[in-house]
VOBA-1610 file (N, C-alpha, C; in pm, whole numbers, padded with zeros to 5 digits, always signed):
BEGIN
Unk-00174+00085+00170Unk-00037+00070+00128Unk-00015+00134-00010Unk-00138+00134-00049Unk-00060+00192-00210Unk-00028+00371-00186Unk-00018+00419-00086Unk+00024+00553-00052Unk+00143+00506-00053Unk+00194+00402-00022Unk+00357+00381-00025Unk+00417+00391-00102Unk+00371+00382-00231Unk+00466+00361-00350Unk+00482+00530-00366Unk+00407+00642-00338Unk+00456+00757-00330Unk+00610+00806-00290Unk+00660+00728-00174Unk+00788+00738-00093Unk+00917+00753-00247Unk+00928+00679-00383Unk+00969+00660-00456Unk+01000+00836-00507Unk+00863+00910-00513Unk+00912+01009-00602Unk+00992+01094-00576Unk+01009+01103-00472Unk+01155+01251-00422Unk+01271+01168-00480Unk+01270+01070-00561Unk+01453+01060-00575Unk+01419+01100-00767Unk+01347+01142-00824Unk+01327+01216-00966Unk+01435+01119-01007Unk+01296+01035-01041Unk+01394+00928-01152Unk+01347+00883-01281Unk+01351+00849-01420Unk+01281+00818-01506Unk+01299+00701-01631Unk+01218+00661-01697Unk+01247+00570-01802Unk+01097+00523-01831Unk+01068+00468-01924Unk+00915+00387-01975Unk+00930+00288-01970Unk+00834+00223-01946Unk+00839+00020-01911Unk+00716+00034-02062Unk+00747-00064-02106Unk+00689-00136-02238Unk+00613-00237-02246Unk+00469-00248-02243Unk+00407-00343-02154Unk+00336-00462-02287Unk+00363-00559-02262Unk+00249-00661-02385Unk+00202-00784-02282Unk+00081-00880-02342Unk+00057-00957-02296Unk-00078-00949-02237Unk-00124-01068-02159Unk-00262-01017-02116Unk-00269-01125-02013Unk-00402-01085-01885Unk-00403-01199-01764Unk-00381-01380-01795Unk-00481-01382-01890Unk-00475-01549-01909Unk-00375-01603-01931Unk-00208-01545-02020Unk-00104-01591-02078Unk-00012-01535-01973Unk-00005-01476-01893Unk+00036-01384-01837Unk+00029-01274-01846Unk+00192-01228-01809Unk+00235-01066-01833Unk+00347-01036-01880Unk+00409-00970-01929Unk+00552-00970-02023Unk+00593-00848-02014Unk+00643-00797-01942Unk+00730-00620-01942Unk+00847-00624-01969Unk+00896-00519-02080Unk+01044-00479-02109Unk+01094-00393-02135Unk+01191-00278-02068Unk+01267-00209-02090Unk+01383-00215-02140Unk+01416-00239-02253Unk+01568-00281-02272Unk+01629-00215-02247Unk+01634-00069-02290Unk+01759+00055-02249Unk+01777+00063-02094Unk+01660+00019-02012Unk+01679+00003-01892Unk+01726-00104-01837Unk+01730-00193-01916Unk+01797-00351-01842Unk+01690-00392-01765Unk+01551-00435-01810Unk+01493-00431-01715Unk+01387-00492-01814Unk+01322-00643-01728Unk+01233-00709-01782Unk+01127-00812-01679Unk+01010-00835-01714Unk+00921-00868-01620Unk+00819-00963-01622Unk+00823-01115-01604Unk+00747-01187-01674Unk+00657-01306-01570Unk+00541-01285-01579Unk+00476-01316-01461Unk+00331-01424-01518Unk+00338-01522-01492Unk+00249-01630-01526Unk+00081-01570-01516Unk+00015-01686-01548Unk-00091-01640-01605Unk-00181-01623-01421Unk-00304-01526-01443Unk-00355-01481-01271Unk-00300-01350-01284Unk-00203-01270-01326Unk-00114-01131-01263Unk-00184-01088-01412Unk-00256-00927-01351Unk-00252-00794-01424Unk-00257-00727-01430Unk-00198-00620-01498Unk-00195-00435-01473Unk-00292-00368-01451Unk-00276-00298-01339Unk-00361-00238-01284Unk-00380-00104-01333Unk-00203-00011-01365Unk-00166+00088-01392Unk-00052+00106-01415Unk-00032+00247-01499Unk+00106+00250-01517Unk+00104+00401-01543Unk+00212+00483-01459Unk+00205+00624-01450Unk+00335+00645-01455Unk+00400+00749-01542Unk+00540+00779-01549Unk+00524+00985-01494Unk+00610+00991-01417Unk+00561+01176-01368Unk+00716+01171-01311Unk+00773+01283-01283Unk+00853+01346-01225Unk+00978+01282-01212Unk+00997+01218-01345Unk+01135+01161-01342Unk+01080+01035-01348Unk+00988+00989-01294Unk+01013+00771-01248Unk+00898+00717-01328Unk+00877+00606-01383Unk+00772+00499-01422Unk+00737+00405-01264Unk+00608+00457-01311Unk+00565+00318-01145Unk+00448+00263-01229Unk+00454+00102-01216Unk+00378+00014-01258Unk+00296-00082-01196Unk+00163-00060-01211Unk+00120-00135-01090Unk+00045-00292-01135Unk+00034-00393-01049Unk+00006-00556-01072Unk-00074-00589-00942Unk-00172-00713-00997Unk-00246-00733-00866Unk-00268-00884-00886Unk-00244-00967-00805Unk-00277-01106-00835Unk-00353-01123-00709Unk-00462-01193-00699Unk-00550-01210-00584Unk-00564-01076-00515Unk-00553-01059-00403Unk-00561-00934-00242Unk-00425-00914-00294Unk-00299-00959-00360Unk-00168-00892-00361Unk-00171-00795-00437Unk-00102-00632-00427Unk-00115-00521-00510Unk+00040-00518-00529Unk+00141-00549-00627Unk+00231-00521-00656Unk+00257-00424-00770Unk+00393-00330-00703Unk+00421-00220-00786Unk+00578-00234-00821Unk+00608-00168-00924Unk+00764-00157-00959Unk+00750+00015-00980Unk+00897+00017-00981Unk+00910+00201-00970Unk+01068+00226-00995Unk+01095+00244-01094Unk+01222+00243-01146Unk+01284+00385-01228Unk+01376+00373-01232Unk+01420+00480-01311Unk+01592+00501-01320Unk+01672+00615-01374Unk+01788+00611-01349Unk+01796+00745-01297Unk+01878+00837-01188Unk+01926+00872-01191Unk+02061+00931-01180Unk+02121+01020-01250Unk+02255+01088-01223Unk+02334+01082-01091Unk+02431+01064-01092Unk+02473+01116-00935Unk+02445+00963-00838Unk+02362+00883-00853Unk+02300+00799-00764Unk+02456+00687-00695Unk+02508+00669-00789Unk+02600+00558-00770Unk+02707+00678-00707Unk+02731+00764-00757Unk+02892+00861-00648Unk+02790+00919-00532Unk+02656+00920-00516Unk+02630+00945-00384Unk+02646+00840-00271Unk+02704+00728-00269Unk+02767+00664-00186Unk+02633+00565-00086Unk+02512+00625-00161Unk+02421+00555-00089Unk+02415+00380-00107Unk+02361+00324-00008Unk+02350+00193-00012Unk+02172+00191-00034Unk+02162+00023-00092Unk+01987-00004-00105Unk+01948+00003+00047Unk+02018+00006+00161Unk+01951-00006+00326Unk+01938+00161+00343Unk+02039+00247+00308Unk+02034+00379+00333Unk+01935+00430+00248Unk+01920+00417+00163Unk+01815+00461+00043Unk+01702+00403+00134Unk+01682+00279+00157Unk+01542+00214+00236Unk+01525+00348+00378Unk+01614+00331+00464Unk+01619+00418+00555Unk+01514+00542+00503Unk+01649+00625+00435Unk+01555+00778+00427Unk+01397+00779+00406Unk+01391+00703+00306Unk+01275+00678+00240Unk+01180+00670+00351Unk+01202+00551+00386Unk+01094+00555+00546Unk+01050+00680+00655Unk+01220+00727+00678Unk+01160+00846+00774Unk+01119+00953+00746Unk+01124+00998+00609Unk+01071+01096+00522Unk+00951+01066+00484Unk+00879+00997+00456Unk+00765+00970+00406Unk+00642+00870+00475Unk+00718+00855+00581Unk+00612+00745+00690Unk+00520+00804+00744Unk+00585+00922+00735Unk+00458+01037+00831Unk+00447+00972+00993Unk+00386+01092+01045Unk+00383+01124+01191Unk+00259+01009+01291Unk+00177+00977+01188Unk+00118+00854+01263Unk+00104+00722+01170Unk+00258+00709+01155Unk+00215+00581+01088Unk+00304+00486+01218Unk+00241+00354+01212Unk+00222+00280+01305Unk+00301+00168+01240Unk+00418+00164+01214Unk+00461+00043+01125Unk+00564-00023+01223Unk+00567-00166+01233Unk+00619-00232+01307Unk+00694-00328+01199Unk+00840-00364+01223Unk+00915-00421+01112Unk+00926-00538+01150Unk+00904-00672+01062Unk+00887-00779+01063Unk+01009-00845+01013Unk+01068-00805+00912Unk+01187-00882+00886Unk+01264-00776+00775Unk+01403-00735+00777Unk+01498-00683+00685Unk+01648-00771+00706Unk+01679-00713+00570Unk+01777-00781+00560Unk+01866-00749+00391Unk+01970-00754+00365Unk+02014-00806+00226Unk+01928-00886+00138Unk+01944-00917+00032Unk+01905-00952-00112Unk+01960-00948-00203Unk+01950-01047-00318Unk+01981-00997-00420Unk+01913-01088-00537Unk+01901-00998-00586Unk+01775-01072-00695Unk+01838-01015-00843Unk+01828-01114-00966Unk+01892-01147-01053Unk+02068-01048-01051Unk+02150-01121-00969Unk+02299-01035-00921Unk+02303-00914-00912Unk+02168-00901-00857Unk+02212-00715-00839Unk+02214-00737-00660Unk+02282-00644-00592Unk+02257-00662-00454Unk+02178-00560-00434Unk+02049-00633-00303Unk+01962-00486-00276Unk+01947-00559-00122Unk+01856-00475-00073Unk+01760-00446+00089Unk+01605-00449+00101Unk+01595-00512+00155Unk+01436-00549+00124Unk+01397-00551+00318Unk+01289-00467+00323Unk+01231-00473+00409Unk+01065-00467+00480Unk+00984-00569+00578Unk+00890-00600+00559Unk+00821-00576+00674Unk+00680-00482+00672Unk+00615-00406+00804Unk+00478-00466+00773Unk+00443-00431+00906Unk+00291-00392+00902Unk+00252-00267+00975Unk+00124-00224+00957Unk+00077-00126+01038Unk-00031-00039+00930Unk+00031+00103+01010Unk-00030+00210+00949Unk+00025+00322+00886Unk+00054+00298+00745Unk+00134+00437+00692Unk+00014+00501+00628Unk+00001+00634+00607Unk-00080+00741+00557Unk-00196+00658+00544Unk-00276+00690+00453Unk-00395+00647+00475Unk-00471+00513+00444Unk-00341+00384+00428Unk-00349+00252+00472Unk-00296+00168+00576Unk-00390+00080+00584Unk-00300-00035+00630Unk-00294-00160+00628Unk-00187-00241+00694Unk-00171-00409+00603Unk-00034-00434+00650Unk+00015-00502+00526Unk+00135-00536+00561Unk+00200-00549+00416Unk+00308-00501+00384Unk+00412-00494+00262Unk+00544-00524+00332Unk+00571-00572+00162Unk+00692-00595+00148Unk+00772-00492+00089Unk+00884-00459+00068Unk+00976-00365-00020Unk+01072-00395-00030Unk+01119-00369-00127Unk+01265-00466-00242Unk+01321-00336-00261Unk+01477-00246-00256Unk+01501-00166-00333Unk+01662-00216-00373Unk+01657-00227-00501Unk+01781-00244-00584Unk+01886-00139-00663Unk+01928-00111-00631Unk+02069-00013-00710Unk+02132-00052-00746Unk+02162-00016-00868Unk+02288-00055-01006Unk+02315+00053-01056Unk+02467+00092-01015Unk+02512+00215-01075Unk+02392+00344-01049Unk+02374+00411-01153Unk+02273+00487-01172Unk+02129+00485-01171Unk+02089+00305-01165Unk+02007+00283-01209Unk+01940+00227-01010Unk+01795+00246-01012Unk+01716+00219-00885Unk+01566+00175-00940Unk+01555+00061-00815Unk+01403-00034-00909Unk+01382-00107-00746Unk+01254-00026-00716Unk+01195-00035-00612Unk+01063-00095-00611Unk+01008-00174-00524Unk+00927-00317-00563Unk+00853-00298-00447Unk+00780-00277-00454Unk+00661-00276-00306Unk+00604-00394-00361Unk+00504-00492-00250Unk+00426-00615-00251Unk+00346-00599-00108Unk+00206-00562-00154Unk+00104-00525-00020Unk-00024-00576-00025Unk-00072-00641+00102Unk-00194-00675+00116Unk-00275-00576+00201Unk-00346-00504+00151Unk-00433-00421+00225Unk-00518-00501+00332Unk-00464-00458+00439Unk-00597-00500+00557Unk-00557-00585+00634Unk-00430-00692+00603Unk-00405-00794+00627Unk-00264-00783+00771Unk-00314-00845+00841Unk-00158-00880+00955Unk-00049-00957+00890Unk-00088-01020+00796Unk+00032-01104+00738Unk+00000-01193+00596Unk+00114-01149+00562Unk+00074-01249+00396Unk-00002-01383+00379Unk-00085-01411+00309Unk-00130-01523+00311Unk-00057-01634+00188Unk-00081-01763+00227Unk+00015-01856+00159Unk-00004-01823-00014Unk-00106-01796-00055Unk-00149-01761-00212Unk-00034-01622-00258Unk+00001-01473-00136Unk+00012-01363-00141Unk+00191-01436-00140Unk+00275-01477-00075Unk+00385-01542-00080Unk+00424-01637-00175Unk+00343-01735-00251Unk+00340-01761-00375Unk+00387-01673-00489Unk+00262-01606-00497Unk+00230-01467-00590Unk+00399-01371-00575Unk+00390-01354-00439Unk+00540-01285-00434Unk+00665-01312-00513Unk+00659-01471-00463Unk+00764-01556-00530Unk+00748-01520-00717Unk+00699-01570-00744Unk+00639-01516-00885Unk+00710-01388-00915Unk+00680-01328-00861Unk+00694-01138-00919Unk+00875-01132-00899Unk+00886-01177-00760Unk+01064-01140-00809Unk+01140-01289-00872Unk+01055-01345-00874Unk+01150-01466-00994Unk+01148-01428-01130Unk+01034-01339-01154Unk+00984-01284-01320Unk+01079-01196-01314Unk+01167-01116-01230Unk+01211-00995-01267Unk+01340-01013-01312Unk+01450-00984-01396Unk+01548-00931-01462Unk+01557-00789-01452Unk+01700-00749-01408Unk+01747-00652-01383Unk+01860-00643-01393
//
């Protein structure tokens, strides 16, 4: 699954996440110019953090859970008329590739701290993993913050990995 968080870079998006804190106290991320903050109890820590071709993607791992954020703003995003389900859409059929094996478990609306988004949840086989993730994508105006949550290997989240979940989008401000 972490080939998934690739799907993010064709929309060339960018900004820096600002990272302090450490596993035992937690984790504490903030972008202010981005509206965008991240605060995750103690167990969760950075794995990575890579900013390229427009976007910041940040990566977190609590137990078997590998969570990523992937945010950025761009231009144009809000008069292109796209929705967080249409944005989810493309994304998928563009980047799922030709033998990925993903079977959808649950989509639907969201909205996490009043932003409205689309969140949708597979298992299978995309590129050269597989498991089962989650994906969150949120749009505000210009602004897009896309949230993968994946257990490599796994048919289905385990009660610790749904916990942990809970966690990551209760920590988030946006």
């Amino acid at each position: 699954m972490k080939k998934l968080i690739g799907i993010a870079a064709a929309s060339g998006l960018a900004i820096a996440l600002v990272a302090c804190g450490g596993k035992s106290k937690g984790v504490e991320y903030e972008d202010s110019s981005f509206g965008l903050s991240l605060k995750l109890p103690g167990g969760w820590e950075q794995t990575s953090k890579e900013t390229e071709e427009g976007m910041t993607t940040v990566d977190f791992k609590k137990g078997d859970l590998e969570a990523s954020i992937i945010y950025s703003e761009a231009e144009g995003l809000e008069a292109s008329g796209l929705t967080p389900r249409d944005f989810m859409d493309l994304m998928m059929a563009e980047f799922a590739g030709t033998d990925a094996t993903l079977q959808t478990i649950h989509e639907g609306s969201t909205v996490i701290g009043g932003v409205q988004g689309y969140e949708k949840t597979f298992k299978g086989k995309i590129e050269e993993g597989e498991g089962i993730a989650r994906t969150i994508i949120l749009i505000e105006g210009d602004k897009m913050l896309f949230i993968v949550m994946a257990h490599e290997g796994a048919d289905e989240f385990t009660a610790k990995d749904k916990k942990a979940m809970d966690e990551f989008v209760n920590g988030l401000k946006f």
